[in-house]
C-alpha positions in Angstrom: 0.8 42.5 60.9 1.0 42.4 65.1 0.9 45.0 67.2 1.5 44.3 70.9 1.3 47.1 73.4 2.1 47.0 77.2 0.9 49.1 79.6 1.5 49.1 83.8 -2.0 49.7 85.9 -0.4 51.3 89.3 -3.9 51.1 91.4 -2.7 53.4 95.3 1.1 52.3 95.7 4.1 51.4 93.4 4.3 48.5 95.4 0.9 47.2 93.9 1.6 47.8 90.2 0.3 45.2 87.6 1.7 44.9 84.2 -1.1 44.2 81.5 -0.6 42.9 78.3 -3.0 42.9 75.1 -2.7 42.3 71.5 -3.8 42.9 68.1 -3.5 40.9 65.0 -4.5 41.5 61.4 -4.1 38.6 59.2 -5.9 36.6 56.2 -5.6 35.0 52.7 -6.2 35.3 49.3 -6.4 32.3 46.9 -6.8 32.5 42.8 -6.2 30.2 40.2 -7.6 29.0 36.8 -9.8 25.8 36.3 -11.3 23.4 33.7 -14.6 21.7 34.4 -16.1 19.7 31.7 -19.6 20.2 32.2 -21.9 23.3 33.3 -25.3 23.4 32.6 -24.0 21.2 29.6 -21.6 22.8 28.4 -17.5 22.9 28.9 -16.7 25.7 31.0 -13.6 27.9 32.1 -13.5 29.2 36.0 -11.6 31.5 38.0 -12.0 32.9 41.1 -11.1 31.6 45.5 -11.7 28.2 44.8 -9.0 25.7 47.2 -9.3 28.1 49.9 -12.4 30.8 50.8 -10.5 34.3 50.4 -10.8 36.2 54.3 -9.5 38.8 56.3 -10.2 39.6 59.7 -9.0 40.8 63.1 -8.1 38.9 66.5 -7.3 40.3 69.7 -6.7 39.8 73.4 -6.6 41.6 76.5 -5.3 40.2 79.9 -7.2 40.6 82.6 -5.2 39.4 85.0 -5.4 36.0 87.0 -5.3 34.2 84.3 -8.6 35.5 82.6 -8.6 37.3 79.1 -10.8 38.9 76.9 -10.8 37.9 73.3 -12.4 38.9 69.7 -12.3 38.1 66.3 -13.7 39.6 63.4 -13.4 37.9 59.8 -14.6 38.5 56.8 -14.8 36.3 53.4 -14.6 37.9 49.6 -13.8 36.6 46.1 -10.3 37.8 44.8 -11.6 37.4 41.4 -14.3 40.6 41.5 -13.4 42.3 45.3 -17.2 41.1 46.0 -18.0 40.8 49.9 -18.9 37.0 50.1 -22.1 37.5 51.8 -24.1 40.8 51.1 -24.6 43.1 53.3 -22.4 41.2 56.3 -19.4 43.4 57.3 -17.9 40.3 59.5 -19.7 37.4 57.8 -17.7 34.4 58.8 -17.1 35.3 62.3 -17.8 38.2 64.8 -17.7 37.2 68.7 -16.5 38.5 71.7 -15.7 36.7 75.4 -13.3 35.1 77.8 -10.9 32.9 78.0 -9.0 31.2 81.0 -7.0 27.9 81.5 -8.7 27.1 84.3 -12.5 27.2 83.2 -12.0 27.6 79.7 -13.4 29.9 76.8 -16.9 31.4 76.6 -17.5 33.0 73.3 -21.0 35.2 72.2 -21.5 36.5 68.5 -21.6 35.3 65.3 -19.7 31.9 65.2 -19.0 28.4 63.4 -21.2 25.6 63.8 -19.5 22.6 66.1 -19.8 20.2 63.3 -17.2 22.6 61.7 -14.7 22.3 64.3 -14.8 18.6 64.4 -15.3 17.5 60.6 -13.9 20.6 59.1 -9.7 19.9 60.1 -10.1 15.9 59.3 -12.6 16.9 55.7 -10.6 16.3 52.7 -11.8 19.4 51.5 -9.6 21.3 54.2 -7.0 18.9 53.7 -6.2 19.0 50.0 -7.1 23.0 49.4 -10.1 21.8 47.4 -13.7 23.2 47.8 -15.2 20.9 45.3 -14.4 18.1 47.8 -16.8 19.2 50.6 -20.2 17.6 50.0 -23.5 17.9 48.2 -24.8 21.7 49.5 -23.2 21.1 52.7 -25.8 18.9 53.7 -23.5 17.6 56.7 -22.1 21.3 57.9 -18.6 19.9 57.1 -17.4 23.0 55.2 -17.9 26.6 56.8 -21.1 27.3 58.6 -21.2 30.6 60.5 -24.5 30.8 63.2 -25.4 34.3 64.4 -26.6 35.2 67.8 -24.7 32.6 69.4 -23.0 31.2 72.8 -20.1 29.0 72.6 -18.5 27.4 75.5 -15.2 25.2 75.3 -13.9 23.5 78.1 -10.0 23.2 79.3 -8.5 20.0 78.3 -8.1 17.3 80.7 -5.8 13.8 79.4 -6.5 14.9 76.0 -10.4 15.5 76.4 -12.3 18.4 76.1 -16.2 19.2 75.4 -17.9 22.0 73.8 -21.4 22.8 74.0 -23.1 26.0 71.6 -26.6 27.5 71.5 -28.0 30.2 69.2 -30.9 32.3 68.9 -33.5 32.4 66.5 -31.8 34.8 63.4 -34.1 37.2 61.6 -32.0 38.2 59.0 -31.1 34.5 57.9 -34.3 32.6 58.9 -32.3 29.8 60.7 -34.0 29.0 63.7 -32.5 27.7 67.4 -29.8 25.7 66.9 -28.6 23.4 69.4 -24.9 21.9 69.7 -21.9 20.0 71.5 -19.2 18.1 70.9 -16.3 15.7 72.2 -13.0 15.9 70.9 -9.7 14.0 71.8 -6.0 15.0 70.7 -3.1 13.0 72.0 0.0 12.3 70.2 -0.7 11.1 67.2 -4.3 10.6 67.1 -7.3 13.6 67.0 -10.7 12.8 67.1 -14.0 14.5 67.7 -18.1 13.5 67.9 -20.8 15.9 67.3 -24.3 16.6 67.2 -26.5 19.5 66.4 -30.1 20.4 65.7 -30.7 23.4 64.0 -34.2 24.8 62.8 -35.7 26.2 60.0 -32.3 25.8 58.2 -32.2 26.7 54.4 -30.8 24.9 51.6 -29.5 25.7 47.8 -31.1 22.3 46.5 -32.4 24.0 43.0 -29.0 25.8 42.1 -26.7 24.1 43.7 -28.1 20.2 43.3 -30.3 21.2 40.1 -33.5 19.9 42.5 -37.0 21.5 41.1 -38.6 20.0 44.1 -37.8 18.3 47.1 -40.0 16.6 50.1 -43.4 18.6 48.6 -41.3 22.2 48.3 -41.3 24.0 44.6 -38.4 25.3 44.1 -38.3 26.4 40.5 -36.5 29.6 39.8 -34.3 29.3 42.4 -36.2 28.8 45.8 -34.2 27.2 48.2 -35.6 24.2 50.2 -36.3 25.0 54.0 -36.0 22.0 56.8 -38.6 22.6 59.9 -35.5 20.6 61.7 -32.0 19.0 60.7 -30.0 17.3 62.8 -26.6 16.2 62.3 -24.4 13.4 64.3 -21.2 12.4 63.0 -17.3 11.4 64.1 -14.2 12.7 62.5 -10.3 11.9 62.9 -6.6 12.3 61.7 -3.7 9.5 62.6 -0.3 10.3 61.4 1.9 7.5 60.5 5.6 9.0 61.0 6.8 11.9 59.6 5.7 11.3 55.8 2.1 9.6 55.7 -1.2 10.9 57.2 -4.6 9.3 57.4 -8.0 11.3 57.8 -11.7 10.5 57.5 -15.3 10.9 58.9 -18.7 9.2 58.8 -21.8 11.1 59.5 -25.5 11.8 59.1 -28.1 14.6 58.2 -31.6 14.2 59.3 -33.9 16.4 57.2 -37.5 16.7 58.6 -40.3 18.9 57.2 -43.9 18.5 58.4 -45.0 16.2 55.4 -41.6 13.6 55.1 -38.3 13.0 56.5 -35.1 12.6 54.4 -31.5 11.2 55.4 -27.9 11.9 54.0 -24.8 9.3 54.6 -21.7 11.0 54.1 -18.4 8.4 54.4 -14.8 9.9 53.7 -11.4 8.9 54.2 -8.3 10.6 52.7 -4.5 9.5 52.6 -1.7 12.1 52.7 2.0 11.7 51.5 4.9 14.3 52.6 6.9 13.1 49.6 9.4 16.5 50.5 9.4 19.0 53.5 7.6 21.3 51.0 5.8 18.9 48.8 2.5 17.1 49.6 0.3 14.8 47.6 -3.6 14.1 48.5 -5.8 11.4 47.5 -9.3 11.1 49.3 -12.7 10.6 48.8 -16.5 10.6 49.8 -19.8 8.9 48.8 -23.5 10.6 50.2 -26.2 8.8 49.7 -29.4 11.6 49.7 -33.2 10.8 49.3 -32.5 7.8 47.2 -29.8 9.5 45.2 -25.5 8.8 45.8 -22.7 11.7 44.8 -18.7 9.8 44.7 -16.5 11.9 44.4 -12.4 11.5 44.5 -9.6 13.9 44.2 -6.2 14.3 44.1 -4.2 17.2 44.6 -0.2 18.5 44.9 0.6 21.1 46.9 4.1 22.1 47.1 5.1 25.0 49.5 6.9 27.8 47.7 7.5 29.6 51.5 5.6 29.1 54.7 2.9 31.7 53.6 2.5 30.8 49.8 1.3 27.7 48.4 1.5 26.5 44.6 -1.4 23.6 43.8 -2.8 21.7 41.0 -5.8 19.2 41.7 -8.2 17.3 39.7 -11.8 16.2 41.2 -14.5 13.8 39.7 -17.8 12.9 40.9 -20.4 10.4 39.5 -23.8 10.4 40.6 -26.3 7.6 40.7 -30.4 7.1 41.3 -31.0 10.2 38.5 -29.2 12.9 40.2 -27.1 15.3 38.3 -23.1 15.7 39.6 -22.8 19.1 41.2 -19.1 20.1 43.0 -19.8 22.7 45.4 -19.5 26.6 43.7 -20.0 25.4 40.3 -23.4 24.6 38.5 -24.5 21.2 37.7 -23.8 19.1 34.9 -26.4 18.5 32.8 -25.9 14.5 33.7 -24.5 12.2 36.0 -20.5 12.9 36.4 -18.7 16.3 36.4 -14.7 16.7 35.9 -13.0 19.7 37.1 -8.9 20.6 36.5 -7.0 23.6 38.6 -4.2 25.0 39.1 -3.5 28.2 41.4 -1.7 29.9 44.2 -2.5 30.3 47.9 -1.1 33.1 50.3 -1.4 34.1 53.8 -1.0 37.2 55.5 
């Protein structure tokens, strides 16, 4: 839904009468589908619920200022189609909530709550965003590649010049979450055929699901039976990301990064590599095959999938995927939003339907 109202600004004399222009826009996406995963907490397991693509809604809006300036804003939300829940507790907006300004000249300043730069450089080239497939993001985000919303924050993105632009991002110290200051900036390139992008970040006091979502009951000296999460005095991430399309039909996409954990007591490092090939085999038809290794504190996830997505209109998309991952060093396989196996290689099957609004 778009509304778009005009209005004229006559400021002394007809003769000096602007004509302003601003716009509202209410959009978002729902995702469901059933799936098969052959081992949860050792046991086979049936799974519903926004699995290829996070379920959101939100707002977006502009306002020109005149002279080529706007004001902007977005508000999103994330929830699960399969129980109506609010995807974070207690967060209204909790993907994204920012206000600022925007020109071509000098670019976009942004302030609110906003996603981490690692997520706008790995995020379009992850195979996870690619194939519709959540379980192929990797081990509890480690890396930032899959969504990572930073309150408190100030974003600045510069025009683009031959291809080339920059974008820099500081945030606050958050309360409510823990996180600490987080530090961040990035390099990205887009020409013809070719995207790619470099980041780094440094983020404090950043928490982590290692017990639930890993099956971890301690990591670098931290006890995190029943549930505690692990919590890094300091994490910094460098990486590079990219896309090259070959034609009209094939696509190739991939990344190669790394996560520096650091408490007080130890250090601990996670290499993520990734590459994924896509095939247009119709205008609406699409097969994906990628995959990723991480090597983690002595400990390696590899995980492939391959997934079909055909297009049944430009809003709605039909899919069926399959995902595998086989750990090594004693770890137990764990795809992202499902429990972990009670060994070394989990198997998950779905099929579901995608639509935009």
């Amino acid at each position: 839904m778009s509304l778009i109202a005009a209005t004229a600004i006559c400021i002394g004399y007809i003769d000096r009468c602007e004509a302003q222009t601003s716009s509202l826009t209410m959009y978002g996406s729902i995702d469901e589908g059933i799936g098969y995963v052959s081992n949860q907490n050792g046991g086979k397991a049936v799974v519903m619920g926004p699995i290829a693509v996070p379920d959101k809604f939100g707002f977006v809006g502009s306002e020109d200022l005149g002279g080529g300036l706007s004001a902007i804003f977005k508000l999103e939300n994330g929830y699960f189609s399969n129980n109506g829940r609010f995807a974070i507790s207690g967060y209204q907006f909790s993907r994204m909530a920012y206000v600022g300004l925007t020109s071509q000249q000098w670019g976009t300043l942004t302030l609110g709550r906003q996603w981490d730069l690692t997520n706008e450089v790995f995020t379009p080239n992850a195979n996870g965003a690619v194939q519709f497939n959540n379980f192929m993001y990797h081990p509890d985000n480690i890396d930032n590649a899959a969504v990572t919303p930073l309150s408190n924050s100030i974003k600045y993105a510069s025009p683009g010049y031959r291809g080339f632009s920059i974008r820099t991002m500081y945030s606050f110290s958050d309360a409510n979450t823990a996180l600490g200051r987080y530090i961040g900036a990035a390099v990205l390139y887009a020409t013809g055929p070719l995207q790619l992008g470099a980041v780094y970040s440094d983020t404090n006091h950043r928490t982590y699901a290692f017990n639930t979502q890993l099956g971890y009951t301690s990591f670098m000296g931290q006890n995190l039976a029943g549930g505690a999460s692990f919590v890094a005095d300091n994490t910094r991430i460098i990486g590079v990301a990219g896309t090259y399309k070959l034609g009209d039909r094939w696509r190739i996409h991939g990344m190669i990064d790394q996560a520096h954990l650091q408490t007080r007591q130890d250090t601990e490092t996670a290499l993520t590599e990734e590459l994924g090939v896509d095939y247009q085999a119709s205008v609406a038809n699409t097969v994906s095959l990628g995959g990723f290794h991480t090597e983690f504190a002595g400990k390696g996830y590899s995980t492939v999938g391959l997934a079909n997505l055909y297009q049944l209109s430009k809003r709605t998309l039909a899919y069926a995927e399959v995902t595998f991952q086989k750990a090594n060093g004693g770890a137990l396989a764990d795809l992202p939003s499902l429990s972990p196996s009670s060994n070394d290689h989990q198997l998950s099957l779905r099929i579901g339907l995608q639509h935009y609004f």
